[in-house]
MARBA-676846 format. One line per 2 residues: their letters; for each residue x, y, z of N, C-alpha, C. Coordinates in steps of 0.2 Angstrom, whole numbers, plus 5000, padded with zeros to 4 digits. Layout:
a	X:Y:Z:X:Y:Z:X:Y:Z ~ ...
***
This chain:
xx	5089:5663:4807:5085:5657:4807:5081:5657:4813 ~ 5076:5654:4814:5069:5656:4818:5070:5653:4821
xx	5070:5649:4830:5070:5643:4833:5061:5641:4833 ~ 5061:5634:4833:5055:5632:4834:5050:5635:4840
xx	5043:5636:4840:5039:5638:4845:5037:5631:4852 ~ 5038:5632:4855:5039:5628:4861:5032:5629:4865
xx	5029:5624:4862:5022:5625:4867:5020:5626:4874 ~ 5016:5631:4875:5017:5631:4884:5011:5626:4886
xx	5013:5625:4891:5007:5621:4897:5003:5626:4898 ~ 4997:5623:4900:4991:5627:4902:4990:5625:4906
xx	4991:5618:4910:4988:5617:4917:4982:5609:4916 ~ 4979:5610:4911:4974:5604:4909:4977:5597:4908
xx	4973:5593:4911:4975:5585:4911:4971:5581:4902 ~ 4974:5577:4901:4970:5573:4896:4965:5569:4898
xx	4959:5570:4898:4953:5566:4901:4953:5558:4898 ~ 4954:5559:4890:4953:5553:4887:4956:5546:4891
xx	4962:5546:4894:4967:5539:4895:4961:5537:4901 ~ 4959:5540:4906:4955:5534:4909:4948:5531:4906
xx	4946:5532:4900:4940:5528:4899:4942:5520:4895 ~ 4950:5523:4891:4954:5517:4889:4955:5511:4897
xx	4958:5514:4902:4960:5509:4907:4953:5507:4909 ~ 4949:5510:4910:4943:5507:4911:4940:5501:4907
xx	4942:5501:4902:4939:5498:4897:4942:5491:4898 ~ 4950:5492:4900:4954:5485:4900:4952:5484:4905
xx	4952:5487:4911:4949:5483:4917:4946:5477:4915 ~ 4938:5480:4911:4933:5478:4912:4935:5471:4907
xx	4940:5472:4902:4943:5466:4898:4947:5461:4902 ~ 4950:5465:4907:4953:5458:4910:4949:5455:4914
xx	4943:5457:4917:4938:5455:4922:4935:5450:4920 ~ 4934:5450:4912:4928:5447:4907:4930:5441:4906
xx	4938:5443:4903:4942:5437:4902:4944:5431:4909 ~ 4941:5434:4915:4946:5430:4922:4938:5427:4923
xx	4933:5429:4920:4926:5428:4924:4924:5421:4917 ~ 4927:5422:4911:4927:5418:4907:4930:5413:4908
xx	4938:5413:4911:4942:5408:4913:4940:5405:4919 ~ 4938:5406:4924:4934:5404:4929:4928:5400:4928
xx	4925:5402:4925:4919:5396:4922:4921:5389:4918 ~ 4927:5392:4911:4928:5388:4910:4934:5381:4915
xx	4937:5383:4920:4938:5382:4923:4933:5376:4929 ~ 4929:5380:4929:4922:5376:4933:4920:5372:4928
xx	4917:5372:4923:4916:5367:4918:4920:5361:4919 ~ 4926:5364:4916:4932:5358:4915:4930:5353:4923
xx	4931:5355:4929:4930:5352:4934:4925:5349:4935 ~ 4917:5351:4932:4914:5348:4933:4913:5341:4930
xx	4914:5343:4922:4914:5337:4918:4920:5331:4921 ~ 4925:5334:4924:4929:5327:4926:4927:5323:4932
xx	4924:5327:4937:4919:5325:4942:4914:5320:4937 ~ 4910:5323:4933:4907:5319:4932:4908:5313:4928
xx	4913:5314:4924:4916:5306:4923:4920:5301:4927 ~ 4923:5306:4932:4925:5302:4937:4920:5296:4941
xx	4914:5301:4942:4907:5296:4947:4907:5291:4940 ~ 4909:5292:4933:4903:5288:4930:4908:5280:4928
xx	4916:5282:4928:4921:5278:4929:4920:5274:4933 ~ 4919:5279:4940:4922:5274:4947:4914:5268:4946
xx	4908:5270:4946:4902:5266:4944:4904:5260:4940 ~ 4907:5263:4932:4909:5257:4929:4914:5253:4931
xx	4918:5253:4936:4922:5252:4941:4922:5247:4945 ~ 4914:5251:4949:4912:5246:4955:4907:5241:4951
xx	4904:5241:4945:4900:5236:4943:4906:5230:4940 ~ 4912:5233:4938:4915:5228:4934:4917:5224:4942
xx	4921:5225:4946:4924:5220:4950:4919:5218:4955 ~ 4913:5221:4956:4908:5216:4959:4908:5208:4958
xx	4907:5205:4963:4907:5197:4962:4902:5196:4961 ~ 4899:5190:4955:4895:5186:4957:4896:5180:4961
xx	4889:5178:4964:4890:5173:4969:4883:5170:4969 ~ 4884:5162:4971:4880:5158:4973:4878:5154:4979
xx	4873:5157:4983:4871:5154:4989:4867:5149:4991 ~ 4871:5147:4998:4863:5141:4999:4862:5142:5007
xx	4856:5141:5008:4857:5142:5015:4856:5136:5019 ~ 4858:5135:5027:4858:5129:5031:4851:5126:5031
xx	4853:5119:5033:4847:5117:5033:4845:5111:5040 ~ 4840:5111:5042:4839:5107:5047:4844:5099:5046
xx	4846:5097:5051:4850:5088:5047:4842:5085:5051 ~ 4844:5079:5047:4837:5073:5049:4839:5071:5055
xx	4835:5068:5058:4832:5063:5063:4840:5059:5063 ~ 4841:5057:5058:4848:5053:5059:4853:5056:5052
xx	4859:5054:5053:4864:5058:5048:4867:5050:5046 ~ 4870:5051:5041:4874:5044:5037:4881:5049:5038
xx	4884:5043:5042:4893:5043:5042:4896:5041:5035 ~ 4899:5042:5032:4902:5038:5025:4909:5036:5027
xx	4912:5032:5030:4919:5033:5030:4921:5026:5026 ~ 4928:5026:5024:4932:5022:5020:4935:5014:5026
xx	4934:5009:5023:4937:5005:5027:4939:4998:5020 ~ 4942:4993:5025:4946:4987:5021:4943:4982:5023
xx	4942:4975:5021:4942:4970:5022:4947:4967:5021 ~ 4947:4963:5030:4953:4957:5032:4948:4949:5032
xx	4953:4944:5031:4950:4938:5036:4950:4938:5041 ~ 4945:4934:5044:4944:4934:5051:4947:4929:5053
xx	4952:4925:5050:4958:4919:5053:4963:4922:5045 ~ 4969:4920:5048:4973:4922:5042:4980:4917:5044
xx	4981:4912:5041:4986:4907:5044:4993:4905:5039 ~ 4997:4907:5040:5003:4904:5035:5006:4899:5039
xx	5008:4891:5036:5009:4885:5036:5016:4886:5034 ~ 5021:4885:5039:5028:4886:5039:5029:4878:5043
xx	5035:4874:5040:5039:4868:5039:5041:4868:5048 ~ 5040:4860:5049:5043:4861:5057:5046:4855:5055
xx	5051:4851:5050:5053:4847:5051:5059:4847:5044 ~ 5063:4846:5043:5068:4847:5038:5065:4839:5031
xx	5067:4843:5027:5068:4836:5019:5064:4840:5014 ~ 5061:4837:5009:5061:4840:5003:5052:4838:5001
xx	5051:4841:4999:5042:4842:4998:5042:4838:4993 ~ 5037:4834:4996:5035:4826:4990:5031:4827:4988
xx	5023:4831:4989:5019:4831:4985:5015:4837:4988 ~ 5010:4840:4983:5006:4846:4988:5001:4842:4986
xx	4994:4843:4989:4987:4845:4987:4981:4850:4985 ~ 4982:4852:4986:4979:4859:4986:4981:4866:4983
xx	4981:4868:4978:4982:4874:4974:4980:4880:4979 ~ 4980:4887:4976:4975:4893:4978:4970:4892:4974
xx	4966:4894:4979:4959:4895:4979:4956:4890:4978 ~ 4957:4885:4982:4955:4879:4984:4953:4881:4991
xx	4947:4876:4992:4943:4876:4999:4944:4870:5002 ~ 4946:4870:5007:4950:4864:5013:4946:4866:5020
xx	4946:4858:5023:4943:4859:5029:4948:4858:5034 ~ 4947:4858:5040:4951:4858:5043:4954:4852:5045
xx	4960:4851:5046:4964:4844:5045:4967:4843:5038 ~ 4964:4845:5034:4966:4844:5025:4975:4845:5024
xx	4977:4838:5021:4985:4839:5021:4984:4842:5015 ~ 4987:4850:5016:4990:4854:5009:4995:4850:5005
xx	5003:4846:5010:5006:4845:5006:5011:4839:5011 ~ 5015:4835:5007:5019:4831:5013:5025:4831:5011
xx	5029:4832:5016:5038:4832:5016:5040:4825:5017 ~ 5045:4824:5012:5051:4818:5011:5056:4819:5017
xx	5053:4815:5022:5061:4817:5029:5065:4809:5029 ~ 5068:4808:5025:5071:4801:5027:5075:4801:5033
xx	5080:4806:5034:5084:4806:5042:5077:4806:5047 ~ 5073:4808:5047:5067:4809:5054:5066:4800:5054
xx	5062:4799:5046:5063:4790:5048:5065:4786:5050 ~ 5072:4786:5050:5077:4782:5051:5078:4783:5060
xx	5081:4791:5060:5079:4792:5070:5075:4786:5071 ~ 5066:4790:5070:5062:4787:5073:5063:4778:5074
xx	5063:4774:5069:5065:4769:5066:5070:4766:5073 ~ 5075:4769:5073:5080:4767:5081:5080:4768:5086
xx	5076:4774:5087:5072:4775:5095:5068:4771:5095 ~ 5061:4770:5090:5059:4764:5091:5061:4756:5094
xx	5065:4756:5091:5068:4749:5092:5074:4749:5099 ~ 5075:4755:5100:5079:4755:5107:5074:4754:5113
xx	5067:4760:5111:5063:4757:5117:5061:4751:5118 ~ 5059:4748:5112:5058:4741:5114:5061:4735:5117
xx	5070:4738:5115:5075:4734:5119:5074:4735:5127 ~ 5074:4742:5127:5072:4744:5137:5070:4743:5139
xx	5061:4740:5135:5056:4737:5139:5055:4731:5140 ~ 5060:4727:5137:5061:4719:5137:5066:4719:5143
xx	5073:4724:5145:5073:4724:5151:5072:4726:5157 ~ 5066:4731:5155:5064:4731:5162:5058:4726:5162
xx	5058:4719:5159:5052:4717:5161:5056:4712:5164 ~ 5063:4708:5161:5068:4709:5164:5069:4709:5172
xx	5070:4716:5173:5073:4718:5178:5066:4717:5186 ~ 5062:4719:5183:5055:4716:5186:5055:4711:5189
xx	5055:4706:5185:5055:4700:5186:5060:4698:5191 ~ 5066:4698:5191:5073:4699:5195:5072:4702:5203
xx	5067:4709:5202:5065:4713:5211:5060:4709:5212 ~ 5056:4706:5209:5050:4702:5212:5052:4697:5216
xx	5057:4693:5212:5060:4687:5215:5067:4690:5221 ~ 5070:4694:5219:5074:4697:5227:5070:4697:5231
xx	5062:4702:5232:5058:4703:5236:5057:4696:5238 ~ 5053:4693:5236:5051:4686:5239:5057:4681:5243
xx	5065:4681:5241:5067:4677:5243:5071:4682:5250 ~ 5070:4688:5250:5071:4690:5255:5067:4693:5262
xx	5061:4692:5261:5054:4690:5265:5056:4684:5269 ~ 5059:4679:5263:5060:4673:5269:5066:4670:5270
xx	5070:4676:5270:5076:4677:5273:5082:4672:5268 ~ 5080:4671:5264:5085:4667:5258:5090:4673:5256
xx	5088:4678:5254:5094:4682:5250:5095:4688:5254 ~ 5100:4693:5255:5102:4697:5260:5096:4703:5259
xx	5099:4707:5262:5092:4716:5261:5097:4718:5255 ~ 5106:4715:5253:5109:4721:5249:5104:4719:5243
xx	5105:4712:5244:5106:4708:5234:5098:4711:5233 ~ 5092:4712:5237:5086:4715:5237:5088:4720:5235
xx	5091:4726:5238:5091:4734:5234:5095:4733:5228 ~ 5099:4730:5226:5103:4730:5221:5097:4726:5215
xx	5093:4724:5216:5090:4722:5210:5083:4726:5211 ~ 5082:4731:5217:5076:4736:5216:5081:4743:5212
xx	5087:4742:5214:5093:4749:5208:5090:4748:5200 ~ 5092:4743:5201:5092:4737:5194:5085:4741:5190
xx	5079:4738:5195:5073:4741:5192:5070:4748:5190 ~ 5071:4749:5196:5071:4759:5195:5076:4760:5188
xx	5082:4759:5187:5085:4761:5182:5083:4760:5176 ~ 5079:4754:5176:5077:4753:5169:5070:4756:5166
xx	5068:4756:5173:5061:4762:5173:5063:4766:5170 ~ 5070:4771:5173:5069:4778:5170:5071:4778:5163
xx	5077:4772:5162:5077:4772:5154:5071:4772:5149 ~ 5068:4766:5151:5061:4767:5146:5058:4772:5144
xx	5057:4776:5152:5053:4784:5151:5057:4790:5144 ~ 5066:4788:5146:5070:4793:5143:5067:4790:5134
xx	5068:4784:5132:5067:4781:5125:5060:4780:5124 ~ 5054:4781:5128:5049:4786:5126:5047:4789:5124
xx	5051:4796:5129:5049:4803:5127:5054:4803:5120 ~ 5060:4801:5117:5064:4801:5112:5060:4798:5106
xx	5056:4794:5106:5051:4792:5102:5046:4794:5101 ~ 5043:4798:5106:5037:4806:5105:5039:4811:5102
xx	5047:4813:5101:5048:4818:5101:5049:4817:5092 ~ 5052:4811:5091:5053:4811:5082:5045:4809:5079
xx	5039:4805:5084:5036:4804:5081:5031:4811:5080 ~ 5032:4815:5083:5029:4821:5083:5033:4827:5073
xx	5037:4825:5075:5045:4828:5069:5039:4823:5061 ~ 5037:4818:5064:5036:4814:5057:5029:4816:5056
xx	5027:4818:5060:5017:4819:5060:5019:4826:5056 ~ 5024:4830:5056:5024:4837:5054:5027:4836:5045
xx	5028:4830:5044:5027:4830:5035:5023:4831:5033 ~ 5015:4832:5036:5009:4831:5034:5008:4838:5034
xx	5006:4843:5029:5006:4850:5031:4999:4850:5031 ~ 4994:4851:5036:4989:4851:5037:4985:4859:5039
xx	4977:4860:5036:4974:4866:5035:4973:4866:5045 ~ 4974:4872:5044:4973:4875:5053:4964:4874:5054
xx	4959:4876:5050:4954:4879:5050:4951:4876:5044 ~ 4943:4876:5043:4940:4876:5036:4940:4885:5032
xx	4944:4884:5028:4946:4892:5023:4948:4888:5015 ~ 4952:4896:5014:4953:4895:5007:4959:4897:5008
xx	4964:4894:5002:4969:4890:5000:4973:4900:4996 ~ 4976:4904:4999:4975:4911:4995:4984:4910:4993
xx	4988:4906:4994:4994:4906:4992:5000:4899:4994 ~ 5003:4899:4988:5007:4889:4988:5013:4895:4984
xx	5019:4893:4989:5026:4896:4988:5030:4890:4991 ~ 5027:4883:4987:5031:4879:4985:5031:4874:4979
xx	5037:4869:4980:5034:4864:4973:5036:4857:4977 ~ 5033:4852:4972:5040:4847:4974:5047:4847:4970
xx	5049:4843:4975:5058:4844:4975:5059:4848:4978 ~ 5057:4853:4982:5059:4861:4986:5063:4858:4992
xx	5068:4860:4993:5071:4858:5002:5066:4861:5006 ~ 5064:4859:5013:5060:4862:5017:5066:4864:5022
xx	5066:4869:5026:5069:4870:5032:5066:4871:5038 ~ 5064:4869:5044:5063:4871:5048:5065:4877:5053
xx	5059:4882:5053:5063:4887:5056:5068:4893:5050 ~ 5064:4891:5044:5068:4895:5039:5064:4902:5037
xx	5057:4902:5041:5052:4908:5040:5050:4908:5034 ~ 5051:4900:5029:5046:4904:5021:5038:4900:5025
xx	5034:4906:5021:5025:4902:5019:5024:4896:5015 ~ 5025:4892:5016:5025:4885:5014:5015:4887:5008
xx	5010:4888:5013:5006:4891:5009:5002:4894:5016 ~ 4996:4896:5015:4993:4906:5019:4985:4902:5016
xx	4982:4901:5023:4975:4897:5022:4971:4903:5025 ~ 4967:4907:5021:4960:4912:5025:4954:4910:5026
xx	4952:4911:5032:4944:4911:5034:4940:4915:5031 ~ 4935:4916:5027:4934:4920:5024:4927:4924:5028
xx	4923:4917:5031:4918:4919:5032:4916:4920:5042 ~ 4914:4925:5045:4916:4932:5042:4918:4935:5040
xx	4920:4941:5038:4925:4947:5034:4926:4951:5043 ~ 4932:4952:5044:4933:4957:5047:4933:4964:5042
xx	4933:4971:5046:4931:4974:5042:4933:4980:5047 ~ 4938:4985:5047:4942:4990:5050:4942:4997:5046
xx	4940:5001:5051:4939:5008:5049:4940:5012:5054 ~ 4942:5017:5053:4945:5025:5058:4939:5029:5057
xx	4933:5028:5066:4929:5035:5067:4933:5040:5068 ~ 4932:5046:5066:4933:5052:5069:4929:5053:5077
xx	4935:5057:5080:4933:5057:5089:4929:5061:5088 ~ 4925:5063:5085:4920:5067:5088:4914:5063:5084
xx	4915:5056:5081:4908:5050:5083:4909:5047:5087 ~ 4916:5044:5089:4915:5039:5094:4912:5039:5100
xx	4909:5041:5102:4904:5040:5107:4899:5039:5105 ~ 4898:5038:5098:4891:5036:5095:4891:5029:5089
xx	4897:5029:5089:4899:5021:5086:4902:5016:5093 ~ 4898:5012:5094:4900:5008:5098:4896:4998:5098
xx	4899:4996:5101:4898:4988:5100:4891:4987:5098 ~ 4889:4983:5094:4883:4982:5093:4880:4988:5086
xx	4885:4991:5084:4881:4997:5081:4881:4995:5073 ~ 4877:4994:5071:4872:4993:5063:4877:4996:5059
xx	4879:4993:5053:4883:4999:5047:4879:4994:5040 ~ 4882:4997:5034:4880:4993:5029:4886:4994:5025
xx	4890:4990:5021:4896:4991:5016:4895:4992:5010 ~ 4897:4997:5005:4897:4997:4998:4902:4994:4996
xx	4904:4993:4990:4908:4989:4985:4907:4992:4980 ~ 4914:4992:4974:4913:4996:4968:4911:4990:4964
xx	4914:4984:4964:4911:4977:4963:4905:4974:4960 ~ 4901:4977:4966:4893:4979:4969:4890:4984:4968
xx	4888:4988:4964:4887:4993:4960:4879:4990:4964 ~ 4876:4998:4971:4870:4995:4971:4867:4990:4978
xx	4872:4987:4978:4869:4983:4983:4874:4986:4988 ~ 4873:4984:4996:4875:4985:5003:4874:4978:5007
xx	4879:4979:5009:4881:4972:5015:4880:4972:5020 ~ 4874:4970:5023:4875:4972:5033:4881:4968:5038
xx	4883:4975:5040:4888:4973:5045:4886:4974:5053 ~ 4891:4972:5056:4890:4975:5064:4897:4977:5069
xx	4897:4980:5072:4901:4984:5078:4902:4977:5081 ~ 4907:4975:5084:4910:4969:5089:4915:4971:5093
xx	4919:4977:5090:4924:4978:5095:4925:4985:5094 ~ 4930:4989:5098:4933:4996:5098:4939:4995:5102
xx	4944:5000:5100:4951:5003:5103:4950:5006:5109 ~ 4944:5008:5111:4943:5013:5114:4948:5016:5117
xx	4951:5020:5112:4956:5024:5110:4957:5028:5106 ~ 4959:5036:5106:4958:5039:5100:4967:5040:5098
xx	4968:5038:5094:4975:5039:5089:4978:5047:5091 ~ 4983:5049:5095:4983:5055:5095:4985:5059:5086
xx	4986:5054:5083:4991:5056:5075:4985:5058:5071 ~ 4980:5054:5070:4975:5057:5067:4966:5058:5071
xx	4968:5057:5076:4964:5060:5078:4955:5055:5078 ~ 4955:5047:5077:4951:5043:5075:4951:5037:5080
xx	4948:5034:5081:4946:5028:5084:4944:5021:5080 ~ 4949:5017:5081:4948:5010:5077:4944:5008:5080
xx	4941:5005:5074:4934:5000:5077:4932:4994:5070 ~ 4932:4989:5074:4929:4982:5069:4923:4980:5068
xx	4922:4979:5063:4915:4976:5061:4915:4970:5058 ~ 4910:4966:5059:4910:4959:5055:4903:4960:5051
xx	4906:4957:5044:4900:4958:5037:4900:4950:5038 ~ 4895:4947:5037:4894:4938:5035:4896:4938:5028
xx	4897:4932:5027:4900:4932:5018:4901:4921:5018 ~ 4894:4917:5019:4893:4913:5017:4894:4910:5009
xx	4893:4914:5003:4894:4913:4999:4904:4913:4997 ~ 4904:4918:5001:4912:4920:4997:4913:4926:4993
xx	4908:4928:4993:4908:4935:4986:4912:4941:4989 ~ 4915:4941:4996:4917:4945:4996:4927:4942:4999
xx	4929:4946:4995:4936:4945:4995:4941:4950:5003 ~ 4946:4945:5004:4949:4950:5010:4954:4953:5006
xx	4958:4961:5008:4960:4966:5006:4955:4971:5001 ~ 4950:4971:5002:4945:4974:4996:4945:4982:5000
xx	4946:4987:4995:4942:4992:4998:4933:4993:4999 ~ 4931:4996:5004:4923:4997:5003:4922:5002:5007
xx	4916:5007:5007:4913:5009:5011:4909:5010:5015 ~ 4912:5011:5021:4905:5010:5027:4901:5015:5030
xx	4896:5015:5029:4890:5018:5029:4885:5018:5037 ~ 4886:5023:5040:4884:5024:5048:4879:5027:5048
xx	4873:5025:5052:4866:5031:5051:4868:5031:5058 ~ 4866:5038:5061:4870:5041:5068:4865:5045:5068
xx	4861:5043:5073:4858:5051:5076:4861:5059:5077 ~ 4855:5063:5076:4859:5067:5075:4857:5074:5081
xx	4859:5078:5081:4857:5084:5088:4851:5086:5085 ~ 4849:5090:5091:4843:5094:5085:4844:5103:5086
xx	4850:5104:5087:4850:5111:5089:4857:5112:5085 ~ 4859:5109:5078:4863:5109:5073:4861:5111:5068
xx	4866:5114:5061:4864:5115:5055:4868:5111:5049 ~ 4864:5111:5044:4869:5105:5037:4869:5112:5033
xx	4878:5113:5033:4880:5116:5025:4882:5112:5023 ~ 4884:5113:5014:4889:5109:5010:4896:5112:5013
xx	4902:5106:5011:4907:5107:5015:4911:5111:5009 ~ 4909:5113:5002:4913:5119:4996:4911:5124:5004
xx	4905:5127:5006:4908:5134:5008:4913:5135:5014 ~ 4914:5132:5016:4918:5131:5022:4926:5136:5020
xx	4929:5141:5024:4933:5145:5023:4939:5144:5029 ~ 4945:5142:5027:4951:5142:5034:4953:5148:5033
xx	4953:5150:5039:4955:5157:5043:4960:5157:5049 ~ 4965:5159:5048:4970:5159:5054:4965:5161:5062
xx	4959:5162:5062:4954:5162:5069:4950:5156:5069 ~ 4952:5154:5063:4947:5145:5063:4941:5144:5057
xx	4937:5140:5058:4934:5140:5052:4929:5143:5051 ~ 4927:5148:5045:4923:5153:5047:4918:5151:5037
xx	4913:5156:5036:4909:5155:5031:4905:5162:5028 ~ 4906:5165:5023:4904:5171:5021:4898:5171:5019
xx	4894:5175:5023:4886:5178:5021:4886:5183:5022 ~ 4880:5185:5015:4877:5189:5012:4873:5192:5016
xx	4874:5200:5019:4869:5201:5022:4862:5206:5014 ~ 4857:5208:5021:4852:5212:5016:4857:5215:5012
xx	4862:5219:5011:4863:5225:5008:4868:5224:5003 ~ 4867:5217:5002:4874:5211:4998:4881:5216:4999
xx	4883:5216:5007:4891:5215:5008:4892:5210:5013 ~ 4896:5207:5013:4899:5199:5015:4900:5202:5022
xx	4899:5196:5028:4903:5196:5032:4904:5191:5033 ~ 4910:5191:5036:4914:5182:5036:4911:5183:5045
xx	4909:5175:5044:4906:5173:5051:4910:5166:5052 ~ 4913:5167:5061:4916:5159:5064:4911:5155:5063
xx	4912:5149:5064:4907:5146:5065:4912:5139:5067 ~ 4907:5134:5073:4907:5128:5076:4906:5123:5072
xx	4911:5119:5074:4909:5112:5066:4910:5106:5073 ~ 4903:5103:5072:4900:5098:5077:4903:5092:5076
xx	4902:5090:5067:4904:5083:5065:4904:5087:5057 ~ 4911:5082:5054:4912:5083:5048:4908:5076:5045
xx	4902:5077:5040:4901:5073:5036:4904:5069:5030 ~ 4908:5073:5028:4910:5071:5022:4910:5076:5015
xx	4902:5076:5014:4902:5080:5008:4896:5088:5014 ~ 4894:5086:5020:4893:5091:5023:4896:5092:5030
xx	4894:5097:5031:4898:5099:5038:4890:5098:5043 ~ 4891:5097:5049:4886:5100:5055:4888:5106:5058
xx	4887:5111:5059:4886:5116:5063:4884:5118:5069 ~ 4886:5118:5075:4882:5119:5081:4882:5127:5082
xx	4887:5129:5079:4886:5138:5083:4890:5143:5076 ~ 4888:5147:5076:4888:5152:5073:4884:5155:5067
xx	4877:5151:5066:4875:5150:5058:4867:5153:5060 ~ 4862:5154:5057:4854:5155:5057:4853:5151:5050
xx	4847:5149:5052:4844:5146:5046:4842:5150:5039 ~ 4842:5157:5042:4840:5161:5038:4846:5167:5035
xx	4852:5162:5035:4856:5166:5032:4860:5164:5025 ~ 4863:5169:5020:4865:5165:5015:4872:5165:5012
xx	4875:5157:5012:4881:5154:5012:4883:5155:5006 ~ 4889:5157:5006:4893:5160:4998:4895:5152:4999
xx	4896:5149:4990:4895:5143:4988:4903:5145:4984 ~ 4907:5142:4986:4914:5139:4984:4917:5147:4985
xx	4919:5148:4993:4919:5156:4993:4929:5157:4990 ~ 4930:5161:4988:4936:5164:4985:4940:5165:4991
xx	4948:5163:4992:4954:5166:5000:4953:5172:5000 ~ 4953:5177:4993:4953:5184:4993:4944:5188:4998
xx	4941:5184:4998:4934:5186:5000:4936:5190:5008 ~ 4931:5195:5010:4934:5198:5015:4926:5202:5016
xx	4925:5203:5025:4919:5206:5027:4919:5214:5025 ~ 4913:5215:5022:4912:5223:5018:4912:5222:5012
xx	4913:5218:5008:4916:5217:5001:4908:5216:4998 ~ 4907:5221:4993:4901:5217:4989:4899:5214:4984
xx	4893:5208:4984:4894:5202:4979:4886:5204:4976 ~ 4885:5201:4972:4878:5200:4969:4878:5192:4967
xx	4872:5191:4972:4870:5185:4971:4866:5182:4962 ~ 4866:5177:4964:4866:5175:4956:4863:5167:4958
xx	4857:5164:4954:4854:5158:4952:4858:5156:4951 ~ 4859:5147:4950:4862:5142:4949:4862:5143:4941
xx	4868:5141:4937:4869:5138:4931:4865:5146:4927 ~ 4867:5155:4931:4865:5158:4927:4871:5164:4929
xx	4878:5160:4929:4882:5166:4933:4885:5169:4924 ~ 4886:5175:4926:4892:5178:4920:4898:5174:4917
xx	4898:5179:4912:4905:5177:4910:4910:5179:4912 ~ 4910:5182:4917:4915:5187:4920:4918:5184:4926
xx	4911:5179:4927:4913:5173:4936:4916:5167:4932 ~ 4915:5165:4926:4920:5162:4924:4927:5161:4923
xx	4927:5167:4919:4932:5171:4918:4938:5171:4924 ~ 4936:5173:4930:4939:5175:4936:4940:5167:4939
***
């Protein structure tokens, strides 16, 4: 059996195998140069949705906002402040004599003049007293006229030496003491007839009759602290209000107001300045001050709210915003404006005097600047807004 032929080497390499590796090269370079691009694609495109996201992004939370800007205040400013009407006399009629109330006159809201018995007390012990001090004095005075008579004649007969010097002082004792008793049952007859004058409950003042808290048959007590009845003057009206200290030095006596009433839908009632505390309340920070409104007819009632109305000169190196933009800030009061490039910067600002529905501004403000209108706590400088016309905001600003 033959063994197979065993090929010999010759020494020759196979050329073929490197055009195959070359080929894969060029397959894997194509393929990495493929993935690379798509690579960069993919990246681009999420870049590019990114910018177009973050866009939709920044239009969504953009604010709208509506501005005003400061404005010169006038020549004079109107104060608004809240105030009440009192009477200018306010009297409660309390009992200075004990018994039971026999009859009144006068109802509420009856007009009485001064002296007018409201009402009269049944005192039977007062009459009876007075009744026996009267009649005591009259005994007293029967003998000191009496006793009188008795020193007249000791003087004379001891002048001409008829009766001693005693029996003479003994009937000048006599006389002095019957002096002093009459004086003593005098004043005891003034003091009941005074007790009996005070059945008569009579009006302090010409006013109006504003409360009767009693009847007849009622016991009266003297000294028992009820209001029998409460007589008001009506005419003037006092009329009490709290300036804020940074007017009071511009509301002062003599100074002009006018009052509204809701009553009054429309008209105004001239008042005047008569007096001040000249004091400011440390608690709230206000200075009490009286005014008197005339009120000859009566149409105005005491305890009535009303408002009083101050025309006040005003600076001229001030600004008027509405008091909606106003913004508290742990630095103090400060107000959000729009610069050109619509981002906000919260600006401090100096508040001169509080109006009411405006503020005055002395520092921090330009006429030429614009005031975010009812600004948001979240608001903050950098933040951008888009201003926006009155009554043309989104639905987005209402929304929010």
């Amino acid at each position: 059996m033959m063994s197979p032929e065993v090929p010999q080497q010759t020494g020759r390499t196979d050329t073929s195998a490197a055009p195959r590796r070359f080929k894969r090269l060029k397959l894997i370079l194509a393929l990495g140069a493929i993935s690379l691009l798509c690579v960069a694609g993919l990246l681009a495109l999420r870049s590019a949705n990114t910018k177009r996201l973050q866009k939709v992004a920044d239009a969504t939370t953009q604010v709208d906002v509506q501005v005003v800007f400061p404005q010169k205040p006038p020549a004079s400013v109107e104060l608004q402040l809240p105030g009440h009407t009192y009477a200018y006399y306010e009297a409660p009629i309390y009992a200075q004599t004990n018994g039971y109330l026999k009859k009144w006159y006068y109802d509420i809201g009856a007009k009485v003049k001064a002296g007018d018995i409201l009402g009269e007390i049944d005192t039977p012990e007062v009459d009876q007293e007075l009744s026996q001090a009267q009649a005591t004095l009259a005994t007293a005075k029967a003998q000191l006229t009496l006793a009188g008579a008795n020193f007249n004649e000791a003087q004379r007969l001891w002048q001409t030496n008829v009766d001693s010097k005693r029996d003479f002082e003994t009937m000048q004792s006599d006389y002095l003491a019957q002096q002093s008793r009459v004086n003593g049952d005098a004043d005891a007859v003034q003091r009941l007839q005074a007790l009996e004058n005070f059945k008569f409950l009579r009006a302090p003042f010409d006013g109006i009759v504003i409360s009767r808290s009693t009847d007849i048959g009622d016991l009266v007590v003297s000294g028992s602290g009820q209001k029998l009845f409460i007589v008001d003057q009506e005419n003037p009206l006092r009329v009490y209000v709290s300036v804020p200290e940074n007017f009071a030095k511009q509301v002062q006596v003599g100074t002009k107001a006018e009052l509204s009433l809701d009553e009054f839908p429309g008209r105004l009632f001239p008042a005047t300045v008569v007096t001040t505390s000249n004091a400011v309340n440390p608690t709230n920070r206000t200075q009490l001050v009286e005014l008197q409104v005339p009120n000859p007819a009566n149409k105005l009632w005491p305890g009535a709210y009303t408002e009083v109305h101050f025309h006040l000169d005003s600076a001229g190196n001030t600004l008027l915003i509405p008091a909606n933009t106003l913004l508290f800030r742990r630095e103090g009061p400060a107000v959000g404006v729009v610069k050109s490039d619509g981002k906000v910067e919260i600006s401090k600002v100096q508040i001169a005097k509080d109006l009411g529905t405006q503020l005055e501004i002395v520092k921090g403000l330009s006429p030429t600047d614009q005031i975010i209108v009812n600004p948001s706590d979240s608001l903050s400088t950098g933040m951008e807004v888009h201003v926006v016309e009155p009554n043309h905001k989104s639905s987005s600003i209402a929304e929010n």
